[in-house]
Biotite code that builds the C-alpha atoms (Angstrom):
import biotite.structure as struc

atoms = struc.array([
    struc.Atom([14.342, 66.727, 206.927], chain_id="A", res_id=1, res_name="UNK", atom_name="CA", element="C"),
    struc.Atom([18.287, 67.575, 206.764], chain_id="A", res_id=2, res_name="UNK", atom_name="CA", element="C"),
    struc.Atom([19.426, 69.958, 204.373], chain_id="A", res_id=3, res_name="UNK", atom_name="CA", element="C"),
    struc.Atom([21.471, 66.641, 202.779], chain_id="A", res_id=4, res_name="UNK", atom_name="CA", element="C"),
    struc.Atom([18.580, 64.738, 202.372], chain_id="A", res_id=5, res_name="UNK", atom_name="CA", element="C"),
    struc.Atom([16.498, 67.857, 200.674], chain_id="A", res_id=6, res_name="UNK", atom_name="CA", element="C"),
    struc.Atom([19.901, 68.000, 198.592], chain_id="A", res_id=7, res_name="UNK", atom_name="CA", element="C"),
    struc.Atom([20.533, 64.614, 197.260], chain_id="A", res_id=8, res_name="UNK", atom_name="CA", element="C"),
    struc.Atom([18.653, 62.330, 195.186], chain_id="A", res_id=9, res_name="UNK", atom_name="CA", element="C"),
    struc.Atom([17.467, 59.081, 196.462], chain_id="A", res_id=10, res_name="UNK", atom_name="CA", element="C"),
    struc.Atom([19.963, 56.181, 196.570], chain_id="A", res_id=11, res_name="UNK", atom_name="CA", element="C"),
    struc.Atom([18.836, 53.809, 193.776], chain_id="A", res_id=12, res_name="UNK", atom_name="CA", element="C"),
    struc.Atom([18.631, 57.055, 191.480], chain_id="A", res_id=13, res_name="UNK", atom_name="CA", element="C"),
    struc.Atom([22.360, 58.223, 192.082], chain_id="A", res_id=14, res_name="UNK", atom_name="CA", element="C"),
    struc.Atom([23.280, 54.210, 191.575], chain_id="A", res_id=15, res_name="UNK", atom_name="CA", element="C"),
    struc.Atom([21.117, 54.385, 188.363], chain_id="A", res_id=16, res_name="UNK", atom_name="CA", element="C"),
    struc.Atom([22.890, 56.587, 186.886], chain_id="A", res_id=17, res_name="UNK", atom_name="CA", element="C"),
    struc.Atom([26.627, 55.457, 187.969], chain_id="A", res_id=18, res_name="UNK", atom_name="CA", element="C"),
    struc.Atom([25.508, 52.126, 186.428], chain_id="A", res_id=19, res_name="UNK", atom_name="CA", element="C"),
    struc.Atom([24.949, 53.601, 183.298], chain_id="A", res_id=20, res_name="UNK", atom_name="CA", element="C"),
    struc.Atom([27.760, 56.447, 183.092], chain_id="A", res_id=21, res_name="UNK", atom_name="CA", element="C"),
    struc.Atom([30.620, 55.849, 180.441], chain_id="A", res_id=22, res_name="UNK", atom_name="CA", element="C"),
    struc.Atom([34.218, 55.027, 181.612], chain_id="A", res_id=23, res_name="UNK", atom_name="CA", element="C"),
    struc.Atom([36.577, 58.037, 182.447], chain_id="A", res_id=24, res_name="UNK", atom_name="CA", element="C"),
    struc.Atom([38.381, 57.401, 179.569], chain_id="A", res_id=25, res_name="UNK", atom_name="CA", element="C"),
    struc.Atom([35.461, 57.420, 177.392], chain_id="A", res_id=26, res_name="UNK", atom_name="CA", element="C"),
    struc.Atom([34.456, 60.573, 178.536], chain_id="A", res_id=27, res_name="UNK", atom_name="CA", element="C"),
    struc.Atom([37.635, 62.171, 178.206], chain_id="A", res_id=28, res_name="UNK", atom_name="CA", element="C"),
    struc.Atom([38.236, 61.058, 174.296], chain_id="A", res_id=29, res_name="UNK", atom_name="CA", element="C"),
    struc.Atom([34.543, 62.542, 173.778], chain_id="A", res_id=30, res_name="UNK", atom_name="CA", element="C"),
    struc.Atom([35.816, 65.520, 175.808], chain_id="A", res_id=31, res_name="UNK", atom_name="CA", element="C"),
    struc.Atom([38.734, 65.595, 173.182], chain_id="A", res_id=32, res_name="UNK", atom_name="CA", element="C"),
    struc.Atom([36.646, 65.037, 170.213], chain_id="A", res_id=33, res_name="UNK", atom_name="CA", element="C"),
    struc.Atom([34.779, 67.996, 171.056], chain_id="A", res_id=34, res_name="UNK", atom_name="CA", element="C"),
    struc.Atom([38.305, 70.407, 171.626], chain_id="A", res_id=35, res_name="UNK", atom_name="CA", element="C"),
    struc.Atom([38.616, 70.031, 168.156], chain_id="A", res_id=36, res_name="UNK", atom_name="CA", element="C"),
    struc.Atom([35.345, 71.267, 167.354], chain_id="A", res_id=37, res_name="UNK", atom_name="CA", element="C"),
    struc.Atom([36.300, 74.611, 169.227], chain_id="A", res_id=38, res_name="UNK", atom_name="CA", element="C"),
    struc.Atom([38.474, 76.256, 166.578], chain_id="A", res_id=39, res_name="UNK", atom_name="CA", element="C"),
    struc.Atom([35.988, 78.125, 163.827], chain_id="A", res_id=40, res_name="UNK", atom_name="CA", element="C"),
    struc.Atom([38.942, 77.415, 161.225], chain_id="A", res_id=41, res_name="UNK", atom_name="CA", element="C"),
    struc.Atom([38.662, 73.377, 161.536], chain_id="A", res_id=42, res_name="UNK", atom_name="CA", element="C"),
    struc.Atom([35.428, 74.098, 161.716], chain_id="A", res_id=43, res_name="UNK", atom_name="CA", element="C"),
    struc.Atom([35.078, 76.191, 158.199], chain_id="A", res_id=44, res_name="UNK", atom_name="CA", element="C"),
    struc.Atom([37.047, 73.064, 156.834], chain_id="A", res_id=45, res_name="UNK", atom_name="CA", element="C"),
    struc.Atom([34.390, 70.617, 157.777], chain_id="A", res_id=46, res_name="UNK", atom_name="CA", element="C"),
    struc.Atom([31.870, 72.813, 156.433], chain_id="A", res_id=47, res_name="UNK", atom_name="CA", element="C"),
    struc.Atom([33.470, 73.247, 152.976], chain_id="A", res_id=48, res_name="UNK", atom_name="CA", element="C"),
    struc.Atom([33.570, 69.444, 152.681], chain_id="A", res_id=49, res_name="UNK", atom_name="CA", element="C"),
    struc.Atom([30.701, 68.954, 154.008], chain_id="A", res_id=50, res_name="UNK", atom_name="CA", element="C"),
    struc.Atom([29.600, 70.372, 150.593], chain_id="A", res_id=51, res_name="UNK", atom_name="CA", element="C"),
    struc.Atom([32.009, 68.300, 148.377], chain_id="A", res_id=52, res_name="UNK", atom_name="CA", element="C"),
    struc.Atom([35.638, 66.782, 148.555], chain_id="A", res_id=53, res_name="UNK", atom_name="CA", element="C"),
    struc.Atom([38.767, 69.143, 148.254], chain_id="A", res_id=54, res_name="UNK", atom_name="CA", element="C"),
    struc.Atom([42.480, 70.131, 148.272], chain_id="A", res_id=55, res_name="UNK", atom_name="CA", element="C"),
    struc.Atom([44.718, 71.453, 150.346], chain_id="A", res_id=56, res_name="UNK", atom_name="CA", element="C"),
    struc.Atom([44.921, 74.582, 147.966], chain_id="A", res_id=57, res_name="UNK", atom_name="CA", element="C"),
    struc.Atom([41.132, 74.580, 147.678], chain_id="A", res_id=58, res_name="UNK", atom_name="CA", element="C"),
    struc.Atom([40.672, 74.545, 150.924], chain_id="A", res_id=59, res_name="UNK", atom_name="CA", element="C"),
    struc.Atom([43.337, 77.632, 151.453], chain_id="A", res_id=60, res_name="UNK", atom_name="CA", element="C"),
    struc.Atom([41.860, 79.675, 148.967], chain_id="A", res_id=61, res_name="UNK", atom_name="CA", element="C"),
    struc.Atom([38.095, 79.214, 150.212], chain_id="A", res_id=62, res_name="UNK", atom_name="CA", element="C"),
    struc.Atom([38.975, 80.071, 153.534], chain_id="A", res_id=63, res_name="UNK", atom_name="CA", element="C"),
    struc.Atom([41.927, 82.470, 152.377], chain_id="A", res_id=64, res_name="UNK", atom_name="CA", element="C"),
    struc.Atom([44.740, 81.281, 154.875], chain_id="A", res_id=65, res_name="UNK", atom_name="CA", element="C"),
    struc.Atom([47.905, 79.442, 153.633], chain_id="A", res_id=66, res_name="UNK", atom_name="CA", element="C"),
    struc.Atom([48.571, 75.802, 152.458], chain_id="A", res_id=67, res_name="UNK", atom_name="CA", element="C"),
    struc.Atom([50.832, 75.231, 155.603], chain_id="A", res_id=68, res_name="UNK", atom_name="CA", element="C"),
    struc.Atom([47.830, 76.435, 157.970], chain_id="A", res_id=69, res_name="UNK", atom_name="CA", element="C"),
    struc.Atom([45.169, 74.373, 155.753], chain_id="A", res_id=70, res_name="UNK", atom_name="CA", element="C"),
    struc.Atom([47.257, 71.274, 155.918], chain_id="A", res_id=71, res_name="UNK", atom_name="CA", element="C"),
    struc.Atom([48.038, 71.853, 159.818], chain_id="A", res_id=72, res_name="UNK", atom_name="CA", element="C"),
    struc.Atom([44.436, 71.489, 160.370], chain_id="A", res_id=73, res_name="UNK", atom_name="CA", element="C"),
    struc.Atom([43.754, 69.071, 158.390], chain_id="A", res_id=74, res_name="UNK", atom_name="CA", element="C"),
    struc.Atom([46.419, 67.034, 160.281], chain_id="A", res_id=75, res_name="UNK", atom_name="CA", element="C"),
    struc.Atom([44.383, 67.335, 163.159], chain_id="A", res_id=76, res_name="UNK", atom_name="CA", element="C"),
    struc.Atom([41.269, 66.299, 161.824], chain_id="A", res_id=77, res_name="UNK", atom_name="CA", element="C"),
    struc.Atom([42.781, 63.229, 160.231], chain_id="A", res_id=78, res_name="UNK", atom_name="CA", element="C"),
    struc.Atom([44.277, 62.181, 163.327], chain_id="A", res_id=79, res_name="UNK", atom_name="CA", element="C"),
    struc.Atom([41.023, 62.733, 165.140], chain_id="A", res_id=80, res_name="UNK", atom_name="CA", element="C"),
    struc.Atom([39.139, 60.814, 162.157], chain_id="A", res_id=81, res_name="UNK", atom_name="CA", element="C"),
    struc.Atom([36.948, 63.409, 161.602], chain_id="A", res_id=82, res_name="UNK", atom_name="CA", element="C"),
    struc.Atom([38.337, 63.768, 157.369], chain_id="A", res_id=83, res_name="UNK", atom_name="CA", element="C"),
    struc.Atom([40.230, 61.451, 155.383], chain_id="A", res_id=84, res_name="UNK", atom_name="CA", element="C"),
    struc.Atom([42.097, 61.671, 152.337], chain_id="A", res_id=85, res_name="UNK", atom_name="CA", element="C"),
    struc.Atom([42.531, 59.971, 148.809], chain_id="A", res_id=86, res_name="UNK", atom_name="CA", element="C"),
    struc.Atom([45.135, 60.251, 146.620], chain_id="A", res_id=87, res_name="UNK", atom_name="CA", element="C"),
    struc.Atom([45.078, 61.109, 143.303], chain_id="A", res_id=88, res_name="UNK", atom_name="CA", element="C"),
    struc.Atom([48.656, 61.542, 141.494], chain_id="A", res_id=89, res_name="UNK", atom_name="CA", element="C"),
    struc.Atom([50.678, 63.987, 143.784], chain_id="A", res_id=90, res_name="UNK", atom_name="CA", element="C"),
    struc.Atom([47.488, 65.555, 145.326], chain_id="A", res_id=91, res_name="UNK", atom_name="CA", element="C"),
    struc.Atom([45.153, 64.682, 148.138], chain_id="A", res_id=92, res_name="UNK", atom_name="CA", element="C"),
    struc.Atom([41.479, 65.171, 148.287], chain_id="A", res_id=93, res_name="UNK", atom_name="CA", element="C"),
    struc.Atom([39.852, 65.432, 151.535], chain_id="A", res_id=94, res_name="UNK", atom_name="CA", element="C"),
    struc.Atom([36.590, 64.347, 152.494], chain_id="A", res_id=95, res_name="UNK", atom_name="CA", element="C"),
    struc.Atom([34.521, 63.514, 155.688], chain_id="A", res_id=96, res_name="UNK", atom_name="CA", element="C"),
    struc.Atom([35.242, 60.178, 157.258], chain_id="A", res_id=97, res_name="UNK", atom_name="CA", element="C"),
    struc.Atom([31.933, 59.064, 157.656], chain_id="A", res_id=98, res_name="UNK", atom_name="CA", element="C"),
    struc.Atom([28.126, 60.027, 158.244], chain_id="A", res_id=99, res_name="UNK", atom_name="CA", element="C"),
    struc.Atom([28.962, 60.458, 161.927], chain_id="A", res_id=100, res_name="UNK", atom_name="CA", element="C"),
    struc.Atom([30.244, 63.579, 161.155], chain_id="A", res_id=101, res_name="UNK", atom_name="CA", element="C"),
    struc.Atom([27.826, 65.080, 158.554], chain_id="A", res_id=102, res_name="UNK", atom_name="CA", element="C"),
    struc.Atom([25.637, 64.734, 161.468], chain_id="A", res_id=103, res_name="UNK", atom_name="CA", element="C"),
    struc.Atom([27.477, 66.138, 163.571], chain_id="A", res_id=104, res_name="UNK", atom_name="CA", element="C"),
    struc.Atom([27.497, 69.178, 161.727], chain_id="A", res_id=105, res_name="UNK", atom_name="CA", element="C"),
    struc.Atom([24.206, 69.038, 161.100], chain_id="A", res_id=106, res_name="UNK", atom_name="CA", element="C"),
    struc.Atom([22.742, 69.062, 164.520], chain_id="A", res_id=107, res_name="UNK", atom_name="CA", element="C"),
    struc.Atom([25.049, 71.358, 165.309], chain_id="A", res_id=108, res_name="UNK", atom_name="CA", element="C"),
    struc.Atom([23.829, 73.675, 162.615], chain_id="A", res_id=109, res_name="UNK", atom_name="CA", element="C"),
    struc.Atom([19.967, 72.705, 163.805], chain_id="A", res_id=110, res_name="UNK", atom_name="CA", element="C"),
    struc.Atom([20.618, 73.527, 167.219], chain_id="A", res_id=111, res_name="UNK", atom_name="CA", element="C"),
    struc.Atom([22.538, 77.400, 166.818], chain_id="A", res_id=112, res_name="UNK", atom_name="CA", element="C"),
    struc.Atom([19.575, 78.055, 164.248], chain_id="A", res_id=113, res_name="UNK", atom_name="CA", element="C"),
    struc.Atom([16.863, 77.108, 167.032], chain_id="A", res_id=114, res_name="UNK", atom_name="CA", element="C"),
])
């Protein structure tokens, strides 16, 4: 036996799996999507909604940084869908987009408490 063949899986295995990998690009936006999961501050903001719908000023005073930085981050999560935002009169509340992400959280959560 060659050291390649001890080294490699068999041919229909490798092909198996090509057949069934997502597109480069796919991979890279999921790549992305998790970047912005790597700063603990957007992170304390999805937490704290999470838990219930807020403002930029709540969200600056439960995590004690300033409106600019609070509404910096939520900028990226909005533009990575991850939060969206309703209006109400001059203010906007913020919220999760969707269940994705509670889930997201969630596991996450599950899986450090393991």
């Amino acid at each position: 036996m060659s050291e390649t063949e001890f080294l490699c899986a068999e041919d229909s295995t490798v092909k198996n799996v090509l057949d069934k990998m997502p597109p480069d690009e796919m991979l890279y936006d999921l790549a992305e999507l998790f970047k912005v999961f790597g700063d603990s501050t957007r992170i304390k903001i999805l937490y704290a909604l999470f838990e219930s719908e807020l403002c930029v000023n709540d969200i600056a005073a439960l995590l004690g940084i300033t409106q600019t930085a609070a509404s910096h981050q939520l900028r990226v999560l909005k533009v990575n869908k991850l939060v969206k935002g309703r209006k109400n009169g001059k203010m906007i509340f913020y919220s999760l987009s969707d269940d994705h992400v509670c889930k997201i959280i969630s596991q996450g959560m599950e899986h450090i408490e393991e």
